[in-house]
C-alpha positions in Angstrom: 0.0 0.0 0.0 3.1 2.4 0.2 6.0 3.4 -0.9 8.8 4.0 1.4 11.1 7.2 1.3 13.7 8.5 3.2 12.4 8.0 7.1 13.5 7.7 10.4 12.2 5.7 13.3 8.6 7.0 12.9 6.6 8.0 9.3 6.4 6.7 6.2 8.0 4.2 5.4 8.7 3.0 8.9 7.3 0.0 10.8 4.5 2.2 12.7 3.6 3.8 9.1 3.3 -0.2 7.8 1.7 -0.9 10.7 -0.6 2.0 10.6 -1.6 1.0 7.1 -2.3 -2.6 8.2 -4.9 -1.7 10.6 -6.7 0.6 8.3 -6.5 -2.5 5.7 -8.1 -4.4 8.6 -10.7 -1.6 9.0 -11.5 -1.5 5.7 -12.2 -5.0 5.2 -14.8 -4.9 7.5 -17.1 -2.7 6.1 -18.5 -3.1 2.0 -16.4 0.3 0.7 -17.8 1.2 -3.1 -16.3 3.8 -5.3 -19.3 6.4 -5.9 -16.9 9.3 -6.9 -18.9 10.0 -10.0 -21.9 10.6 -8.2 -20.9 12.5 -4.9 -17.6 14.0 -5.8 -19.5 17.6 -6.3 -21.7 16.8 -3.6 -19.3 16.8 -0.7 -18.1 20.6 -1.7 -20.2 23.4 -1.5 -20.0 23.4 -5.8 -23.2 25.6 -6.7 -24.5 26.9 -3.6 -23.3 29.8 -4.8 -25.7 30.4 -6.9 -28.5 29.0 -4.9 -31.3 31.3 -3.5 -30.8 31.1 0.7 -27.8 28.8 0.6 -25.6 32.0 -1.4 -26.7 34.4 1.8 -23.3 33.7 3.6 -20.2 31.9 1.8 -19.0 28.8 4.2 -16.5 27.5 2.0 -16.3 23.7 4.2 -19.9 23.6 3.6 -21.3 20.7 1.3 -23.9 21.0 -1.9 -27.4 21.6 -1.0 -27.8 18.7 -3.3 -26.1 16.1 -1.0 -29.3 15.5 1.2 -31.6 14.3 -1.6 -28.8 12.2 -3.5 -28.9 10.3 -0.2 -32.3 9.8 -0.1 -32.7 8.7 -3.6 -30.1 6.3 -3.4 -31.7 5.0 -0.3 -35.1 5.0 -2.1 -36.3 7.0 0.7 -39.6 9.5 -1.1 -40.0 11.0 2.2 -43.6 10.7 2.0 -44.3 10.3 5.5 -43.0 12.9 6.3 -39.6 12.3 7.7 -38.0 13.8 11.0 -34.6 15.0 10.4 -31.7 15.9 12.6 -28.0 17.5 12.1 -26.2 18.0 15.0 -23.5 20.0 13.5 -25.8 22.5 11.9 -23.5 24.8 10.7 -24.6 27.3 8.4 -27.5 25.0 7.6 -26.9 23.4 4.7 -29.1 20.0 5.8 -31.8 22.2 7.6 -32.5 24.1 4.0 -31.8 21.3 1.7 -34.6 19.4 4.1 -37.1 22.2 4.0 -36.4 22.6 0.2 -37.2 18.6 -0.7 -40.6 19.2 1.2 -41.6 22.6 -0.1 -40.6 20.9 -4.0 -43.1 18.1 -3.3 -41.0 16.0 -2.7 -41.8 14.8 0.9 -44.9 15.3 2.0 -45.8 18.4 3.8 -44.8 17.7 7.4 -47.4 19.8 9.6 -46.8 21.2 13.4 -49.7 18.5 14.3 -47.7 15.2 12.4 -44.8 15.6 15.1 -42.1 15.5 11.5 -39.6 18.2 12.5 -36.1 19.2 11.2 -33.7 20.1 13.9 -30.3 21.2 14.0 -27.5 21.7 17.1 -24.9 24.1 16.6 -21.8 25.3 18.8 -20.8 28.1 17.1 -23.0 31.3 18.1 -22.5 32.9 14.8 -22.9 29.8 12.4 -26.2 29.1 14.3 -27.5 32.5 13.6 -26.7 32.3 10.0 -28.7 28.9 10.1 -31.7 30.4 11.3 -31.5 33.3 8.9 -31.8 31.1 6.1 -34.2 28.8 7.8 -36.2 31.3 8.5 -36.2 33.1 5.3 -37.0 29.9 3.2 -40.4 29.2 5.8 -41.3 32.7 6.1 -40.8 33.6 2.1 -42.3 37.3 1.0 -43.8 37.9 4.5 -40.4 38.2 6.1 -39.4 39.9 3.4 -41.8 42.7 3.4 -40.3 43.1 7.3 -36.4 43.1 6.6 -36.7 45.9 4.3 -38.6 48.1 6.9 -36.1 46.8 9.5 -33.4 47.6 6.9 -34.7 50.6 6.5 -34.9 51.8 10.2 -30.9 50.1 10.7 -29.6 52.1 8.0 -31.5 55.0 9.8 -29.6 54.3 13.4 -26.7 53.4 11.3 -26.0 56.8 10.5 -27.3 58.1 13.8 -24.1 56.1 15.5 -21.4 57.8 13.3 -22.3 61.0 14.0 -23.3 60.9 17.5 -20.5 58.0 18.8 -17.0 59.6 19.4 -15.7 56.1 20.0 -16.9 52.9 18.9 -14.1 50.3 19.8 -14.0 46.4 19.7 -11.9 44.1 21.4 -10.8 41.9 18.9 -7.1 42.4 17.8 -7.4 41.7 14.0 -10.2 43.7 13.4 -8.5 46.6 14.8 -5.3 46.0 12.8 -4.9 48.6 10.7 -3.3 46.5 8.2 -6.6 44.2 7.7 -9.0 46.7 8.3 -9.1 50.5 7.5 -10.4 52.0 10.7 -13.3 54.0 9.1 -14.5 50.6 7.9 -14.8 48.6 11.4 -16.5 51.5 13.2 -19.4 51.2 9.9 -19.3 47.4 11.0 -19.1 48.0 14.7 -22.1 50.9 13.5 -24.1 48.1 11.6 -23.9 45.2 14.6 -25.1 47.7 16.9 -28.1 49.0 14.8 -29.1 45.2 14.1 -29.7 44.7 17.6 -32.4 46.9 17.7 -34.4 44.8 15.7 -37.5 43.4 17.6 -38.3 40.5 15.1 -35.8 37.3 15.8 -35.6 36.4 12.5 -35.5 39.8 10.4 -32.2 40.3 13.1 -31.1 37.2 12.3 -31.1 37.8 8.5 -29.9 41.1 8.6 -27.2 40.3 11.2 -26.2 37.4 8.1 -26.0 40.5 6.5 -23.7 42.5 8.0 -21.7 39.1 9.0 -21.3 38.7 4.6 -19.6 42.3 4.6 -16.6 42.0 7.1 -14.9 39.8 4.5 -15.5 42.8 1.5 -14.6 45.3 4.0 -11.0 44.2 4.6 -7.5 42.7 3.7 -8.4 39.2 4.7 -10.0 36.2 2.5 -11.0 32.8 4.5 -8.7 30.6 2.5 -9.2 26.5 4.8 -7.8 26.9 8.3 -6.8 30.4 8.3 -7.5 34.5 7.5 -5.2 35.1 5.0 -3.8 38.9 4.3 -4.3 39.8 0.5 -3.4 43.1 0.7 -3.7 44.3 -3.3 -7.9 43.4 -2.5 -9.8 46.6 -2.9 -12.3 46.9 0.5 -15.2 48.3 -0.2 -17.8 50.4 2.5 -19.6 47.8 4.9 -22.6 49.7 4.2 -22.4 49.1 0.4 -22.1 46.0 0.8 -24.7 45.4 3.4 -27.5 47.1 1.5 -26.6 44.6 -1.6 -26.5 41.2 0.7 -30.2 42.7 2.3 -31.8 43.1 -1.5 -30.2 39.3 -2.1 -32.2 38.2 0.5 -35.3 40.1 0.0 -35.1 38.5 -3.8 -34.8 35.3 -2.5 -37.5 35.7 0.3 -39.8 37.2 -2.2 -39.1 34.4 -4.7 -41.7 31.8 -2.2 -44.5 34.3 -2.3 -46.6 31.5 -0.3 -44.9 30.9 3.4 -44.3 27.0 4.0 -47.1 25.3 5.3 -44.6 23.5 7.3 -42.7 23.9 10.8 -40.2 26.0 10.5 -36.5 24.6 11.3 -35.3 24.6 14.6 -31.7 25.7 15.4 -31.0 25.2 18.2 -27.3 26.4 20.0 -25.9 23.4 21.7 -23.5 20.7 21.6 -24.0 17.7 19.5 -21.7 15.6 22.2 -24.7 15.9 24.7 -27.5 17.1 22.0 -30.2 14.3 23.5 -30.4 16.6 26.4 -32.1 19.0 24.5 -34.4 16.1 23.0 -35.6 14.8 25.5 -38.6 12.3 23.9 -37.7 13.1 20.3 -36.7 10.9 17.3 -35.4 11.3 14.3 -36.2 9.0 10.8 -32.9 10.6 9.5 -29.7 11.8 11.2 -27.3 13.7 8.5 -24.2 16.0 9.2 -20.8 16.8 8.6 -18.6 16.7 11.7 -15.5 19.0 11.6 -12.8 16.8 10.4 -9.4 16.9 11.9 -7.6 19.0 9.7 -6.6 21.7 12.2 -9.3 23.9 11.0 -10.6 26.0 14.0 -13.7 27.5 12.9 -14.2 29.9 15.8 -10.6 31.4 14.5 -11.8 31.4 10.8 -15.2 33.4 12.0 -13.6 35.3 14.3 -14.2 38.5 12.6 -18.0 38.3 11.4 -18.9 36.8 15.2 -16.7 39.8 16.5 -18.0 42.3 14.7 -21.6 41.4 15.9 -21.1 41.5 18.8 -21.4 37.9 19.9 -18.4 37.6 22.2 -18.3 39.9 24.8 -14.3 39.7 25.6 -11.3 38.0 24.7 -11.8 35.1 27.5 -15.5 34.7 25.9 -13.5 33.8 22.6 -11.2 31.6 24.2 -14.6 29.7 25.9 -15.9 29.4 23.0 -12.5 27.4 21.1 -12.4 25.4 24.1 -16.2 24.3 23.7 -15.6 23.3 20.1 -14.9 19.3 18.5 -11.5 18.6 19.4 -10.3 18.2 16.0 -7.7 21.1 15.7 -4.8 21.8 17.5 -4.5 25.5 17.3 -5.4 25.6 20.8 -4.1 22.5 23.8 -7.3 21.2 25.3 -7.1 19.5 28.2 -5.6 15.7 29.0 -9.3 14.4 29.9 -10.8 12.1 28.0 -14.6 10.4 28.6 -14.1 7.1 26.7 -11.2 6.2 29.6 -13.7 6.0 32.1 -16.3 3.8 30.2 -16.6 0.2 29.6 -15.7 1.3 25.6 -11.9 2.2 26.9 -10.2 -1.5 25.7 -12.1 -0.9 22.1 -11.1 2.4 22.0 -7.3 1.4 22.5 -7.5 -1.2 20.2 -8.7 1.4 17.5 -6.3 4.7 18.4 -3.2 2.6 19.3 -1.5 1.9 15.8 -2.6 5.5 14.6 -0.8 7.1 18.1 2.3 5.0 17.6 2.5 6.1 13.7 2.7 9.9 15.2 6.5 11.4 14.2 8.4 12.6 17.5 8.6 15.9 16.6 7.7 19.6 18.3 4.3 18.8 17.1 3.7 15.3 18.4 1.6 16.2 21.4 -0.5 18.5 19.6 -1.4 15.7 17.0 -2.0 12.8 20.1 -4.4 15.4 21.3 -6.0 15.7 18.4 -6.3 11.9 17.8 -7.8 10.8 21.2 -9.6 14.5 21.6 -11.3 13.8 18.1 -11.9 9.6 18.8 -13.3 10.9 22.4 -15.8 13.3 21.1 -17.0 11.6 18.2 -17.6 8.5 20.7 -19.8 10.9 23.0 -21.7 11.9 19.3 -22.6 8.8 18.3 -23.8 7.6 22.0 -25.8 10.6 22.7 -27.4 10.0 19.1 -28.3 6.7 20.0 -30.9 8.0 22.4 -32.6 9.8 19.2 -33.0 6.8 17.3 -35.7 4.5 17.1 -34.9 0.9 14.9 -35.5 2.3 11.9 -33.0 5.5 12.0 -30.9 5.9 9.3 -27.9 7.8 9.6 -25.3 9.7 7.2 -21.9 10.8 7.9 -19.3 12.7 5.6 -15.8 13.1 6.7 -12.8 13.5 4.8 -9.6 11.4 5.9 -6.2 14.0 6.4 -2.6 13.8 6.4 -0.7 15.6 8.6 3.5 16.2 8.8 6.0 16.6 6.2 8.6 14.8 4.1 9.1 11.5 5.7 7.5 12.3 9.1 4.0 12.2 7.8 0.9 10.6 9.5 -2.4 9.2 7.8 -5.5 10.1 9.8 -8.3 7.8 8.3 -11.5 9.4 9.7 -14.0 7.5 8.0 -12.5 4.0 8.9 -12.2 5.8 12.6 -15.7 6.8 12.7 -16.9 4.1 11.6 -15.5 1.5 14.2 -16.4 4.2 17.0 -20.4 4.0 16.0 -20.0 0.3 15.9 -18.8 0.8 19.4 -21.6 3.2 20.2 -24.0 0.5 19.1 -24.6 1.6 15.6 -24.2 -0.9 12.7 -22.5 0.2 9.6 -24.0 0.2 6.0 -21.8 1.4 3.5 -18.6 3.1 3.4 -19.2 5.5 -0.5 -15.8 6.9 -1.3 -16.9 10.1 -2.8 -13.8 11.8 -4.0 -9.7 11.2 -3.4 -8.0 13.8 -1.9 -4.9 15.3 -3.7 -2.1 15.9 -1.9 1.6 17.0 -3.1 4.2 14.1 -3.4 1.8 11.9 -1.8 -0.9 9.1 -3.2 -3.0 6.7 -0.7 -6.0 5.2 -0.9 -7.0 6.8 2.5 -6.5 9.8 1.4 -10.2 10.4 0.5 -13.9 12.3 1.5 -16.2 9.9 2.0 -20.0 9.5 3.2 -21.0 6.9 6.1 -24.2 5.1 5.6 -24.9 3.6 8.9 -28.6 2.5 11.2 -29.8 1.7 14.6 -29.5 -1.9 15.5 
């Protein structure tokens, strides 16, 4: 399965590298793996939502196509019309929610009423991804209704908008980038700090919420940085353009969208809810779902409060820079931009000897280097929560929940001291752990990477059900 190069005690080519690639051999045998790259390799990217009405009001670039959700279900033979339940417990910016709502509202499902008890639900961690969720949630149910209201609310921000330059001597934030000079010219955060503050005002939940996506869409224009993966990048030939330009182009995107479903939904309105999916039953309580369908944050070292930083900042959502650092600390361990702490729930369970058995060839393939306890971290951190997911989840399933997962598999070092994290293979065997019995492993697309081919280097979605 490799080849070796130039390596030391530990990475490729090494024993712990052939031993690694063994045990995902091993994994992989257990599970019927089928190559469906020409069907979902321009699903698991966000290829198109672009240009889709809703899904366009806030570019997520680690989202997946809103046309993921109902390639599933037709390749399950699923016509939804009973009226399915749905549940994503790593909401995001809503991608599952919408595409749901959507495959109703087409007639595709059958219309789900408050009364049948059929709901769509997702969890979310991130304060600001949750309220772009609801924004578009709430936009798609509502239609021209909540349109007529966000362009009087518009109206009256734009009014108190201008109100706050003039009358405000100061209007300070406490976030270091957006006050760097270099990313942001000062005259274009206090019209962002101006806008934020103006949204608040709002009395209706969801024209705030879809105005507060809008100002959140104009920090990027506004500055030197471009979200390029896991960081903010500094492009500074971009031209920035006036917050409140941009702003009153994202609200007449919206309104156009809004007022494109001139009838609202006949159907319950998403629920976002801001939680955690490690523990999401406790929210609930008595509930099941027909379908559970999300993306977990793979680990990549992408830090998504760090790559939002700016939009959740300039909204005002954290209050300080110890609210911030709460809020990385809350998140999936599945980055190592920040050291979590050495706890881990699995050691205390009757799952700890599986557990071991899994991690322990992946942990011994980890290079000795300045970054090895960063990546251990990340392995068991990742393996911990995911464990806690899929447990928790099995207390909103009934015997006929069906369940889809996409993950892509990473690779993390360089030259020689490389490591292979295989994250479906991983997942996998910690649902089976969890009690959930795996389906189908579709490889959706391989994953390039320079000087380097494996057949674990790939996206994938997880097809798994309640036993």
């Amino acid at each position: 399965m490799t080849t070796p190069e130039t390596a030391g005690t530990i990475g490729i080519g090494s024993q712990s590298f052939e031993d690694l690639m063994r045990h995902y051999n091993e994994l992989d045998a257990n599970w019927n793996v089928t190559d469906r790259s020409s069907d979902y390799c321009r699903l698991v990217v966000p290829a198109g939502n672009s240009d889709e009405p809703f899904h366009s009001w806030f570019r997520m670039k680690e989202a997946y196509s809103s046309g993921l959700l109902g390639r599933i279900l037709k390749d399950h033979g699923d016509t939804l019309d009973g009226g399915q339940s749905f549940l994503d417990p790593f909401a995001g910016s809503g991608t599952t929610l919408l595409s749901a709502a959507a495959l109703r509202a087409e007639g595709v499902a059958k219309p789900a009423t408050v009364s049948s008890g059929a709901s769509i639900v997702g969890v979310e961690r991130n304060p600001f991804l949750r309220l772009v969720s609801h924004a578009k949630t709430a936009g798609f149910t509502r239609g021209s209704e909540l349109a007529s209201v966000v362009r009087v609310d518009a109206r009256a921000v734009l009014r108190r908008f201008r109100e706050l330059l003039n009358s405000e001597p100061i209007m300070d934030t406490p976030s270091v980038t957006l006050r760097n000079e270099q990313y942001f010219p000062p005259d274009h955060v206090r019209a962002l700090l101006a806008l934020g503050r103006s949204v608040l005002e709002v009395s209706d939940a969801d024209s705030r919420a879809v105005l507060q996506t809008c100002v959140a869409a104009s920090v990027e224009p506004a500055g030197m940085l471009r979200r390029d993966g896991r960081a903010l990048r500094f492009s500074p030939s971009r031209r920035a353009e006036r917050p409140e330009v941009s702003f009153a182009s994202a609200v007449e995107r919206c309104i156009a969208d809004m007022n494109g479903r001139s009838k609202p939904s006949r159907t319950r309105a998403p629920e976002v809810i801001h939680g955690d999916a490690r523990n999401c039953s406790d929210y609930l309580v008595g509930r099941s779902f027909d379908w559970i369908v999300f993306s977990p944050p793979y680990p990549n070292n992408i830090d998504y409060t760090e790559v939002y930083k700016t939009e959740t900042w300039a909204l005002g959502l954290f209050e300080d820079p110890p609210a911030m650092k709460a809020q990385r600390l809350s998140t999936l361990r599945s980055h190592t931009s920040i050291y979590f702490p050495d706890k881990y729930w699995y050691e205390s369970t009757e799952f700890r000897d599986d557990v071991e058995a899994l991690l322990g060839p992946v942990l011994s393939a980890i290079p000795e280097d300045r970054y090895e306890r960063g990546r251990r971290q990340l392995v068991k951190g990742y393996a911990d929560d995911m464990l806690q997911v899929f447990s928790t989840l099995k207390e909103v399933a009934t015997a006929s929940t069906r369940m889809a997962v996409t993950v892509g598999n990473s690779l993390h070092g360089n030259g020689s001291s490389r490591v292979i994290i295989a994250s479906d293979l991983i997942l996998c065997r910690l649902a089976e752990i969890a009690g959930w019995e795996i389906g189908e492993i579709r490889i959706a697309r391989q994953l390039q990477r320079r000087s380097y081919v494996s057949p674990f280097l790939r996206e994938s979605v997880l097809l798994m059900h309640a036993k």
